[in-house]
C-alpha positions in Angstrom: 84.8 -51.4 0.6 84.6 -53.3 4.2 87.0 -56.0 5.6 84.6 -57.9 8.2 86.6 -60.3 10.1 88.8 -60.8 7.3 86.1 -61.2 3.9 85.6 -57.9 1.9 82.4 -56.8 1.4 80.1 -54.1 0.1 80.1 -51.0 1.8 76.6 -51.1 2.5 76.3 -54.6 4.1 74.6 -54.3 7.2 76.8 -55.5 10.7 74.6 -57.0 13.4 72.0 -55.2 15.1 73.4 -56.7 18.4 76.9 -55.6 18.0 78.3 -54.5 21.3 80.3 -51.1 20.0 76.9 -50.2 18.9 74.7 -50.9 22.0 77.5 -50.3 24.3 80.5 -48.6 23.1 82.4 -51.4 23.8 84.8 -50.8 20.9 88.8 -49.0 20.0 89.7 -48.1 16.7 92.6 -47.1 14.8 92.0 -44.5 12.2 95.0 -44.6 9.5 96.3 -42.6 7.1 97.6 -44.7 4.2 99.3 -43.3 1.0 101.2 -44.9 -1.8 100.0 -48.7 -0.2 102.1 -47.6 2.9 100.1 -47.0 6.6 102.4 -43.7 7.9 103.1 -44.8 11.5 101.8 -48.0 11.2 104.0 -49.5 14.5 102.5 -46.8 16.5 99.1 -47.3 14.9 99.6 -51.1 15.8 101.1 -50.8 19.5 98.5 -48.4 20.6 95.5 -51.0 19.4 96.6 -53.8 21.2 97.2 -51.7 24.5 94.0 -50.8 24.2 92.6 -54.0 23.7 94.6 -55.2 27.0 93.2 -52.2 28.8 89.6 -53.7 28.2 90.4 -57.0 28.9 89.3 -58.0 25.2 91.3 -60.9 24.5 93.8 -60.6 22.0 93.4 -63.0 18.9 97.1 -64.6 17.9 96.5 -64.1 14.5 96.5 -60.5 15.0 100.3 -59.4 14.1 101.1 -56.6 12.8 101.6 -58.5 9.3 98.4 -59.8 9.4 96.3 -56.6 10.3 98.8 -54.0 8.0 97.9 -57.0 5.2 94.1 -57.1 6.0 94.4 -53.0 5.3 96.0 -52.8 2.4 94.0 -55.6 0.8 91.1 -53.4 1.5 92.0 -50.3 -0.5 93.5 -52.4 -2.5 90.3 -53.3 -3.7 89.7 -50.0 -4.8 89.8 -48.4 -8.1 92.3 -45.8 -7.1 94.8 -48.1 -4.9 97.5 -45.9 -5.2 95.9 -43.2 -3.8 95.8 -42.0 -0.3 93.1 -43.1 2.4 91.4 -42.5 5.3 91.7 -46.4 6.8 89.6 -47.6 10.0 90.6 -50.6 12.4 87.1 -51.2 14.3 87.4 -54.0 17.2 84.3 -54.7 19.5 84.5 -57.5 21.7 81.5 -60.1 20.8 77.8 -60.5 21.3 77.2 -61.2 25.7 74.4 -60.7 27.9 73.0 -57.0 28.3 75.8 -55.6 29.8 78.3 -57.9 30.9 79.6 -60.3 28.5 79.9 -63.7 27.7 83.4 -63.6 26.1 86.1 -60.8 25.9 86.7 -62.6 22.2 86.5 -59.9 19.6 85.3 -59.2 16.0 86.9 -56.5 13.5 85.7 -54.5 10.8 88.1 -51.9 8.3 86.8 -49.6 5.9 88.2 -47.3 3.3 87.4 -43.8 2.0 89.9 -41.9 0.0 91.5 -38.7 0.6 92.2 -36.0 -2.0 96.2 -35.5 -0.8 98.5 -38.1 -0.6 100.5 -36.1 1.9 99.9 -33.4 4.3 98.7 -30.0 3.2 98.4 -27.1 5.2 94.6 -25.7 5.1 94.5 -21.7 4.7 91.3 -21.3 5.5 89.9 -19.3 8.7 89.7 -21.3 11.7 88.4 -19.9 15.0 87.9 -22.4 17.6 86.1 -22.0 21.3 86.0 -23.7 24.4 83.0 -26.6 25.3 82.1 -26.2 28.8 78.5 -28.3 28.8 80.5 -31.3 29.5 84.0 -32.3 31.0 86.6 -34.8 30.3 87.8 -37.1 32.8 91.7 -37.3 33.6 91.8 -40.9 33.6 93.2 -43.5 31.6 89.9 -44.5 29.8 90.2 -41.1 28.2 93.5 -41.3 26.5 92.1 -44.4 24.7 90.3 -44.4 21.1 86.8 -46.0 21.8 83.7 -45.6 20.4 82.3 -44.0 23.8 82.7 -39.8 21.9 79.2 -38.6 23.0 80.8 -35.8 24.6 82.8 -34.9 21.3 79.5 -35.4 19.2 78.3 -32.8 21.6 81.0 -30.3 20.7 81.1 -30.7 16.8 77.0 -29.6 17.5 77.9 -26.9 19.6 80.6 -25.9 17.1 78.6 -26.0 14.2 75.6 -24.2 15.9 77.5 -21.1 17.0 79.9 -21.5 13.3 83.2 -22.3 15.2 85.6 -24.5 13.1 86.6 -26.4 16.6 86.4 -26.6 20.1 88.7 -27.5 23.1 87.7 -29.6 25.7 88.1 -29.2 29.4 88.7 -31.9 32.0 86.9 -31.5 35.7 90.6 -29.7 36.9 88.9 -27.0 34.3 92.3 -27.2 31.8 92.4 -27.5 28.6 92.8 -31.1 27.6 92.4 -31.4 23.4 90.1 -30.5 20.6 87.5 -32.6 19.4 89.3 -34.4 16.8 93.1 -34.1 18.0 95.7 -32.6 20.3 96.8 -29.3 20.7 100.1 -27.4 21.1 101.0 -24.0 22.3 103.8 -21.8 20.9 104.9 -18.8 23.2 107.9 -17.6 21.6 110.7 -20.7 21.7 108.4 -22.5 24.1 105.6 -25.3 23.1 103.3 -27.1 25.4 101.1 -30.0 25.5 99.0 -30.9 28.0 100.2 -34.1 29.5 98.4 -37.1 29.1 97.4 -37.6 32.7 95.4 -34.7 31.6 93.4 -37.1 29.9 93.7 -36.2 26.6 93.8 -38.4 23.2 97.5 -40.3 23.4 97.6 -39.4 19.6 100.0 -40.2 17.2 100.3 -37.5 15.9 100.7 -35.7 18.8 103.8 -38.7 19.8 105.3 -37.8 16.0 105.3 -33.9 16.5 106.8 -34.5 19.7 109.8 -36.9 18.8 110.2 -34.1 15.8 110.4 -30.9 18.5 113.1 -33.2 20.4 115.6 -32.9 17.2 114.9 -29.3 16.8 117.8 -27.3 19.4 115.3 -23.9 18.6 112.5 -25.1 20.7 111.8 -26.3 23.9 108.7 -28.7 24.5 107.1 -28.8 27.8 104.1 -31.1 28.3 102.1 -29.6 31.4 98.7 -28.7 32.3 97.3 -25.8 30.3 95.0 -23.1 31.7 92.5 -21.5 29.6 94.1 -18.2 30.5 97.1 -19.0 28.5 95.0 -19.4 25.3 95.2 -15.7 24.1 98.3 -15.4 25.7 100.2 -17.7 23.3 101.9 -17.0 19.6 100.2 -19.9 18.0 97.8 -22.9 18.8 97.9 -25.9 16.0 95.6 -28.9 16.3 97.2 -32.7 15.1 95.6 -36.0 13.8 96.9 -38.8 11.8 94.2 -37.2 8.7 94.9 -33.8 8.5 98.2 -33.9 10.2 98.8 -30.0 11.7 95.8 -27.7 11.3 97.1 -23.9 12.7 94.1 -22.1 14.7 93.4 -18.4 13.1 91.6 -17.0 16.3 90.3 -17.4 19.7 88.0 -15.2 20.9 89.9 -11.8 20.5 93.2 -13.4 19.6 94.3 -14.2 16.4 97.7 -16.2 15.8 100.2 -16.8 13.8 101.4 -20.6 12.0 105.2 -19.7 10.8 106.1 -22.9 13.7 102.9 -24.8 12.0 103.9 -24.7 8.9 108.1 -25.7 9.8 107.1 -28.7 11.3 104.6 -30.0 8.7 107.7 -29.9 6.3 109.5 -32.2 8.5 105.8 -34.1 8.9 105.8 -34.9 5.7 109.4 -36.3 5.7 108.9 -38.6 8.5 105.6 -39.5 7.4 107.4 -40.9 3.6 110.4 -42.5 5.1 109.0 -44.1 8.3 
């Protein structure tokens, strides 16, 4: 099911041809995980949009409150047959129809769908998972690339690559050559009580997952967190790499190139994942 501007409608309903996220990529989205008909981080979820929104100069509807977007989400699985369930939840805003490029309005249009997911909370996957680096293309380290818009031609690029040469993942590199993310979330080094995260001046995703994981690290005394530039050099140097979005939550990397790596620091902080994720 599809909220369009507010009015639910089949999932297969066709939005305009001249829609400028399509033609353009002049579009942000929220992807949300929602479980028991409650959005996990939904103030972060909500805060992050509309900063977005003001970074592209779309103007900023007043009837978009947290209230009224959080209700316009829940009314949408709640259509569902299973609407107790836990989803995969999509904010999609483009800013309306202009001239070819430059448009007439910075007023904006939103669409949410809805696609359930098999756990209602986060799981640890146990399957292998080697990952590699993408070096066709480079990320920039500028604020455009921290945001969630539909402009992911570059990750498209890696999931091909990925699937071509039967890698679960990739990281991406910006033109300093570091190690900015993976294609569908942030990344964190363990090396011994140490874990990094490149920074996101880096230019990579500000995720909320990766903003959760860190508040957790800062209430456990055993680690230390350091978000700073990471060289591919340190890759098969570390104890563990672990990959985080709002969907699958931690996934632990099995091996890079010759390195393989362990997920005992993984696996302690999806525990407490989970326990933030259910009491907010």
């Amino acid at each position: 099911m599809n909220n369009f501007n507010g009015t639910l409608q089949e999932i297969n309903t066709t939005i305009l041809p001249d829609n400028r996220g399509l033609n353009y990529g002049d579009a942000v989205f929220e992807t949300l995980r929602v479980s028991g008909g409650k959005i996990y981080f939904w103030e972060d979820h909500y805060f992050r949009l509309m900063a977005s929104m003001r970074i592209l100069r779309m103007e900023i509807p007043m009837s978009f409150t947290p209230e009224y977007l959080e209700e316009q989400v829940l009314q949408t699985i709640a259509s569902s047959e299973n609407k107790n369930g836990a989803f995969r939840a999509k904010i999609l805003v483009w800013r309306k129809t202009g001239g070819k490029y430059s448009p007439d309005t910075n007023d904006v249009e939103f669409l949410i769908t809805s696609e359930e997911l098999e756990n209602p909370f986060y799981t640890m996957d146990d399957s292998f998972y080697e990952i590699e680096l993408f070096k066709d293309h480079y990320i920039n380290s500028g604020m455009l690339s921290t945001l969630k818009t539909t402009n992911k031609v570059l990750n498209v690029l890696g999931s091909v690559y990925a699937q071509e040469n039967d890698y679960a993942n990739c990281l991406l590199l910006n033109e300093k050559k570091q190690v900015v993310e993976a294609l569908n979330g942030n990344i964190f080094l363990v090396k011994g009580y140490k874990i990094k995260t490149p920074p996101i001046t880096d230019g990579c995703l500000n995720g909320i997952l990766r903003k959760q994981i860190i508040k957790i690290l800062g209430q456990m005394p055993d680690y230390i967190l350091e978000e700073t530039s990471v060289s591919p050099f340190e890759l098969q140097k570390a104890d563990e790499i672990f990959i985080t979005n709002v969907i699958t939550g931690i996934q632990p990397v099995s091996k890079y190139r010759k390195k393989e790596y362990d997920r005992e620091v993984a696996k302690e902080l999806l525990a407490k994942l989970n326990v933030k994720a259910r009491l907010g």
